[in-house]
DOVONU-280745 format. One record per residue (C-alpha): x, y, z. Coordinates in steps of 0.5 Angstrom, whole numbers, plus 500, padded with zeros to 3 digits. Each point is the difference from the previous one (the first is absolute). Layout:
PT/u/v/w
PT/X/Y/Z $
...
// end
This chain:
PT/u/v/w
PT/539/234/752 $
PT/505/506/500 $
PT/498/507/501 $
PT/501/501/493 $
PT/495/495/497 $
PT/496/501/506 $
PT/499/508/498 $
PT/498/499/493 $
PT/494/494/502 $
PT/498/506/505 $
PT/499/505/495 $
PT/499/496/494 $
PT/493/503/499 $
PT/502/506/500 $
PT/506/499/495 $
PT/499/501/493 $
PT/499/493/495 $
PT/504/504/496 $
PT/507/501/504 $
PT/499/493/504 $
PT/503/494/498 $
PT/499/493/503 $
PT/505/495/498 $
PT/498/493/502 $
PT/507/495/500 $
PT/498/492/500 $
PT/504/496/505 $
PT/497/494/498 $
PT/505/497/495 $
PT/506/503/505 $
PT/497/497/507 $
PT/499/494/496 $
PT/507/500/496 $
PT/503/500/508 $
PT/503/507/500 $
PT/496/504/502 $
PT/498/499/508 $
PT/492/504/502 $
PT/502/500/506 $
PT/507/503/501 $
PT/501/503/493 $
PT/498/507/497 $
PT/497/502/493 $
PT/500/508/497 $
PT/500/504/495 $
PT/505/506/498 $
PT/501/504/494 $
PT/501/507/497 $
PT/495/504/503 $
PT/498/502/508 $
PT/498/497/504 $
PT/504/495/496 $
PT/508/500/500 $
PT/505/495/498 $
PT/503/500/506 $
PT/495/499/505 $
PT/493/495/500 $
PT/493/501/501 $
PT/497/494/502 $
PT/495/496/498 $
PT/495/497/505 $
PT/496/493/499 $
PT/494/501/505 $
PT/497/493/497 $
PT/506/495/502 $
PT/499/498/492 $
PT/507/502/497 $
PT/497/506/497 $
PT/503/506/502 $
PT/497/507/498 $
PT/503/506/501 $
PT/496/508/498 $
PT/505/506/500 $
PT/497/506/499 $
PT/504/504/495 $
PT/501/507/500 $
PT/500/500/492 $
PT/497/497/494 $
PT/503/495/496 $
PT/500/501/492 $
PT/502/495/494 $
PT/505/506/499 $
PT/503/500/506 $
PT/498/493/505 $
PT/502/498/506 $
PT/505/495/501 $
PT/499/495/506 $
PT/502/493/502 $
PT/500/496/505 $
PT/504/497/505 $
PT/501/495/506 $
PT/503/500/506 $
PT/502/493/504 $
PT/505/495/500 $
PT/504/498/494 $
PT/495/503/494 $
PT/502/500/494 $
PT/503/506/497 $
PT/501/503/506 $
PT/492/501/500 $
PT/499/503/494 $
PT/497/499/494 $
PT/503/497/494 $
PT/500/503/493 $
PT/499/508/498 $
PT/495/506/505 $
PT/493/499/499 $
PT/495/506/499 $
PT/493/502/501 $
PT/497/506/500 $
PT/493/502/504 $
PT/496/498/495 $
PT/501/493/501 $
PT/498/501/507 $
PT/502/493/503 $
PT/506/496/498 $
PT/499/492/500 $
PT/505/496/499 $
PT/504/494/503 $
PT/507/502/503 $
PT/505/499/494 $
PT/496/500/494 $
PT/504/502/495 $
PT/498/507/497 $
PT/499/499/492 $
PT/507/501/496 $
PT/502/506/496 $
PT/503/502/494 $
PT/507/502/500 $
PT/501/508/499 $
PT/507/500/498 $
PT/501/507/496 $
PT/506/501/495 $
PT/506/495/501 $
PT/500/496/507 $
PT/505/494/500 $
PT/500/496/507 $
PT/505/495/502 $
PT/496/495/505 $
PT/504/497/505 $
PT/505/505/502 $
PT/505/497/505 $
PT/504/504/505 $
PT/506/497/505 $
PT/497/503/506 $
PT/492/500/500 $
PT/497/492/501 $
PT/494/502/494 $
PT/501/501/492 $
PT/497/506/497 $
PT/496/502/493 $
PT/504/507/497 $
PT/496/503/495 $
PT/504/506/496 $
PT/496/506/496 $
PT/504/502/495 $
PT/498/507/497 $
PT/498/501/492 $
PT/506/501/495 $
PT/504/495/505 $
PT/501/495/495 $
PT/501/505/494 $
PT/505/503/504 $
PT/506/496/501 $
PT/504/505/502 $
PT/496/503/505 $
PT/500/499/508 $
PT/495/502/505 $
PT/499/500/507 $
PT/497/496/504 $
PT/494/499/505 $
PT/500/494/505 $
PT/493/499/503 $
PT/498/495/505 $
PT/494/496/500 $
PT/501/499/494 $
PT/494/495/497 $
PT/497/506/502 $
PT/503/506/496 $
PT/498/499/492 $
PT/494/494/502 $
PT/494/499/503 $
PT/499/492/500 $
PT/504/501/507 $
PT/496/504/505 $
PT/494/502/495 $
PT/504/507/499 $
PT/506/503/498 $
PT/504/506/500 $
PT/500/501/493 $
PT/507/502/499 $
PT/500/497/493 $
PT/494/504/497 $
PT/503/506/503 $
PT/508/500/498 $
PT/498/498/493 $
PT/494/506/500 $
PT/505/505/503 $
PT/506/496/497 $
PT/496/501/493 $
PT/499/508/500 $
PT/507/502/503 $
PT/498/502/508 $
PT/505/495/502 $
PT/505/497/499 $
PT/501/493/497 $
PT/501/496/506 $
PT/500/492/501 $
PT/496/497/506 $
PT/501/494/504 $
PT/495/497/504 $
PT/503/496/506 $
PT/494/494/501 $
PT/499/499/508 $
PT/499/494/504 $
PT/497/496/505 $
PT/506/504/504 $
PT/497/506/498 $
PT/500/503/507 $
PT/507/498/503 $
PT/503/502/492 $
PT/497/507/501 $
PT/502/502/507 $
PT/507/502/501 $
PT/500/499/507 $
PT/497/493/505 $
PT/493/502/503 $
PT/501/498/509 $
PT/493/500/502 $
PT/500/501/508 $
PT/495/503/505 $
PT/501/500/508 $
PT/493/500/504 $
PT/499/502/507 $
PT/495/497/504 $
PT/495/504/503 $
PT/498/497/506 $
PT/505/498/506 $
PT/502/493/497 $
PT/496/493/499 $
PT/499/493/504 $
PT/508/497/499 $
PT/497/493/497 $
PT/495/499/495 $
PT/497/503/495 $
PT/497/504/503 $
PT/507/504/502 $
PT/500/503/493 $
PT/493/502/500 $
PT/498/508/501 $
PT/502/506/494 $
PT/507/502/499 $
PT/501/507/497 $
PT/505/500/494 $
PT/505/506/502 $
PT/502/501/493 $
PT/493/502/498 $
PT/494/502/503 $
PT/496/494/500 $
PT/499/494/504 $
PT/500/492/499 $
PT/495/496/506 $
PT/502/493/500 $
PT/493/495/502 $
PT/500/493/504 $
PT/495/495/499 $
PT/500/493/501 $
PT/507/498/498 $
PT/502/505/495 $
PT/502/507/499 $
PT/499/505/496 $
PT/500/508/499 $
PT/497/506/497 $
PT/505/503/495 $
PT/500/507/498 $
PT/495/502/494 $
PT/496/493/502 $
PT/494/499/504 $
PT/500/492/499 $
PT/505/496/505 $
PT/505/496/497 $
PT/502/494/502 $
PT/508/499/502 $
PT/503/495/500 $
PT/506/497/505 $
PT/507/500/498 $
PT/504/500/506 $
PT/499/501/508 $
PT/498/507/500 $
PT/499/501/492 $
PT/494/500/495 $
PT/500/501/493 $
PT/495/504/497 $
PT/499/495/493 $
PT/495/505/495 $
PT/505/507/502 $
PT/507/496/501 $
PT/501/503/507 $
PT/503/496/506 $
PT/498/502/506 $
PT/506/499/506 $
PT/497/502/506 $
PT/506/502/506 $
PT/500/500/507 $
PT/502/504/506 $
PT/505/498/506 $
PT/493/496/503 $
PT/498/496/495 $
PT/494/504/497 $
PT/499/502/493 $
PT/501/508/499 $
PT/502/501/493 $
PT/500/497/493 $
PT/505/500/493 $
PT/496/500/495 $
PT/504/498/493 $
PT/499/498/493 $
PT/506/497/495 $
PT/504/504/496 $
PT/498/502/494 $
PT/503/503/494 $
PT/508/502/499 $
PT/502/498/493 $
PT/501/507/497 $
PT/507/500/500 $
PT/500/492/497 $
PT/495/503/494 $
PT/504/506/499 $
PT/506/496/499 $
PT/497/497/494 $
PT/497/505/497 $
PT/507/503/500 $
PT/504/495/499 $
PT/496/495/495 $
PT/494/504/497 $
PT/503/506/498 $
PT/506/496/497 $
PT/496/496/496 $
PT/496/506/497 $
PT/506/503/499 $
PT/503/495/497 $
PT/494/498/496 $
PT/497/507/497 $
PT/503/506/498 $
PT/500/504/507 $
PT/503/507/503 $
PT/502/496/506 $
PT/503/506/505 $
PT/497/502/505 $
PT/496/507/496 $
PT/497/495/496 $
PT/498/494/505 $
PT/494/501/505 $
PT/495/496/504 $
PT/493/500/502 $
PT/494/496/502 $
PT/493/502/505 $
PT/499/498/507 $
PT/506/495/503 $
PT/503/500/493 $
PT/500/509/502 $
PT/503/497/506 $
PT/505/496/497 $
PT/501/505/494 $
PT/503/506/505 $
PT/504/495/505 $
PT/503/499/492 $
PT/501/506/499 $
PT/503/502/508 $
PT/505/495/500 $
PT/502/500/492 $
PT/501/507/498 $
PT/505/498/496 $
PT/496/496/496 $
PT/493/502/499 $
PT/499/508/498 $
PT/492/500/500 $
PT/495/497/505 $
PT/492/500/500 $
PT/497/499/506 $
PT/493/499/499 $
PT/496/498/507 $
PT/506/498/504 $
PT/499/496/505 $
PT/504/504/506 $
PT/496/496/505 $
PT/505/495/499 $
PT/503/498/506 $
PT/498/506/505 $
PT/503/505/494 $
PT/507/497/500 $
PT/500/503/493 $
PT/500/507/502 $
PT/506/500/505 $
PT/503/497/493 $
PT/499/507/497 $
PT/502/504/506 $
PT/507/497/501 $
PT/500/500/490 $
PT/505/506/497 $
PT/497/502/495 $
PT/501/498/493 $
PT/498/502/494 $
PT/495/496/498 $
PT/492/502/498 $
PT/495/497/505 $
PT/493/500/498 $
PT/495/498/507 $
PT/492/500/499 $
PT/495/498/505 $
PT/492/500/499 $
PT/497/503/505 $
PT/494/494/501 $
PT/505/495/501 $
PT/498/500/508 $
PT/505/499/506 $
PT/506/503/500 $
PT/502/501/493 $
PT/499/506/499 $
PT/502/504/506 $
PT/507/495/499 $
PT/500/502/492 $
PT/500/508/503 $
PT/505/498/505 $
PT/506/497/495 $
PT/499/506/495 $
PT/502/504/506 $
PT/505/496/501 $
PT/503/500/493 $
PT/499/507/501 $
PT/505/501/506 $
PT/505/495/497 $
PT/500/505/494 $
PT/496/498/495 $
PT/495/505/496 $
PT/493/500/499 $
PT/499/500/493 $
PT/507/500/498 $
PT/503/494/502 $
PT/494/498/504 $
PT/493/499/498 $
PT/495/499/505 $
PT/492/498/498 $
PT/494/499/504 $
PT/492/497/496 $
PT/494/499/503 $
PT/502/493/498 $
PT/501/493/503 $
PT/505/494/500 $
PT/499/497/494 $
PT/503/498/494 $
PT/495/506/496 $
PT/503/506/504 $
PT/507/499/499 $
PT/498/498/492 $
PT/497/508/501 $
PT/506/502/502 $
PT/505/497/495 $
PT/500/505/495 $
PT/502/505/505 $
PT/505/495/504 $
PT/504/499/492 $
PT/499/508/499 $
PT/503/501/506 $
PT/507/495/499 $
PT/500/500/492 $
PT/496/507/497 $
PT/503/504/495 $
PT/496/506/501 $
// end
């Protein structure tokens, strides 16, 4: 059982009822179905709330072999109706559909629930349509340099149709199924709600937001450069037997890291401890000295001295992500041109600006960095500036600066590095001549990631790109 779940079983009595919530996950119809494998593959859970993350999983273990899987996390917090946690669960293996994820919107719970007893995939109930004001959307968006085709859905701001003389600004946004309705995920950022209350008592300015839909690319899409997983691990003995299994045994210290990987023999197979993990996972031969780790993605080459003994190891994933420059191209090249063209807009760069939350965060300041000609405000909301070993960041030391508005926010219960690299780009953009509630706004709230924090936000995020005050 891993350390995390093991910890809260041993604390369980001692854990209130009321911040404890134990998930239980039905495999049964995925291990029937044939994708899931009890044997090599993982469940867990991950969402909004410490000790969940979405980009981290706390595992669930199944002590009874049945292909129920159970998981008790103790949360630092209570959940309520008003503000509930969101979760979901997700897979790790080979060739699981949807990258392991569940399908369909976020789930919620709150501590009053105490247990979560569901099947894997079971579809959430569906929801209303929260549209506010005019909305127009354009489904299949098609574009010359991304495979997949896109929803784009464009507010429109009171008194548009009444005032056919009348041109605006323009907001884009990404993650666009998520901006004006909650069907998506089971949130919002509510920028419909919000520009037309704020729109309707004259603190800003009428302006017009598109909401750029993701999808299933949103990873590669939203990340300007390609992430290059790669470790090397020294071994900490004098070097193994020459031949056998048994001459990758022992436990190799990651140089990068203060961690260590232990590779274990029996009978005929090998397997290792990884970093995080107490359970062994069982590797998988690819070719003379290398193995591949299935439910991590990592393949093991193990190297060997002028005598033939293994010394050391490259550890390597695929690469991933990279496709920001190709979504750039289309929002730049495609969608902007067909807003244009279909809607009264001020189309210079003091009237058009970019914004989305997380990677979308991430994509939206590589936007503005490499675009400033194009795109004269930016929010930057919890930004993903982890990506890539914080690549983004030398993007902002090597930027002139450019007379653009730049709006970065982070929620200081966003766990990991988030926040101390929030704090980081702020002083960054300071030093490259940005001004702190001048041209730069910076927030930090006792808040998460989430769809509901960047929703508090949004009043501030449009006073600050388009108040009249």
């Amino acid at each position: 059982m891993p350390r995390l779940l093991l910890l809260c079983a041993l604390l369980l009595t001692a854990c209130s009822e009321s911040s404890t919530i134990t998930f239980e996950i039905d495999m049964r119809p995925a291990i029937r179905a044939g994708w899931f494998n009890p044997d090599t593959d993982k469940i867990g859970v991950r969402g909004s709330s410490w000790p969940l993350a979405w980009d981290k999983t706390v595992y669930a273990a199944d002590p009874n072999h049945d292909g129920v899987y159970n998981a008790p996390i103790r949360f630092q917090e209570a959940f309520s109706e008003a503000t509930p946690l969101e979760y979901k669960f997700i897979t790790e293996g080979e060739g699981h559909p949807n990258g392991g994820w569940e399908t369909d919107r976020n789930r919620f719970v709150t501590v009053a629930q105490g247990t979560i007893a569901r099947a894997f995939n079971a579809p959430p109930p569906a929801l209303e349509p929260t549209f506010t004001g005019t909305v127009e959307t354009h489904d299949a968006f098609a574009s010359a340099h991304l495979a997949r085709d896109r929803a784009l859905y464009v507010y429109l701001p009171p008194g548009y149709a009444k005032n056919p003389e009348q041109r605006y600004p323009v907001l884009y946004m990404h993650d666009g199924q998520n901006v004006f309705d909650k069907q998506s995920v089971g949130n919002e950022w509510g920028m419909d709600e919000t520009a037309e209350r704020l729109i309707t008592a004259g603190q800003i300015e009428p302006v017009i937001i598109v909401g750029i839909a993701n999808t299933a690319d949103r990873t590669p899409e939203y990340t300007p450069t390609t992430e290059q997983w790669h470790y090397d691990l020294e071994r900490t003995d004098d070097g193994g037997a020459a031949d056998g299994l048994e001459a990758y045994a022992g436990t190799y210290i990651i140089t990068a890291m203060d961690a260590e990987v232990t590779f274990e023999v029996e009978g005929e197979t090998l397997s290792a401890v990884l970093p995080e993990e107490s359970e062994a996972t069982l590797l998988d031969p690819v070719a003379d000295d290398q193995f591949r780790a299935p439910r991590a993605s990592i393949t093991f080459t193990f190297l060997r001295d002028a005598t033939g003994r293994v010394t050391a190891i490259s550890a390597d994933k695929p690469d991933r992500g990279g496709l920001g420059p190709s979504y750039a191209r289309m929002l730049i090249e495609e969608v902007k041109p067909f807003i244009d063209q279909t809607y009264r807009t001020l189309p210079d760069q003091a009237h058009t600006s970019v914004g989305g939350a997380s990677l979308g965060g991430l994509i939206s300041l590589y936007l503005g960095l490499e675009y400033p000609n194009v795109f004269g405000g930016l929010l930057v909301a919890s930004p993903s500036v982890w990506w890539d070993g914080k690549t983004i960041l030398d993007q902002v030391r090597a930027a002139p600066k450019a007379n653009q508005r730049i709006w970065v926010d982070m929620g200081t219960k966003e766990g990991g590095t988030m926040l101390a690299d929030a704090r980081t780009l702020r002083d960054e953009l300071e030093a490259r001549g940005w001004s702190e509630n001048e041209d730069l706004r910076y927030v930090e709230e006792a808040t998460e990631h989430n769809e509901a924090a960047w929703a508090g936000r949004a009043e501030g995020m449009l006073r600050f790109l388009y108040g009249t005050e």
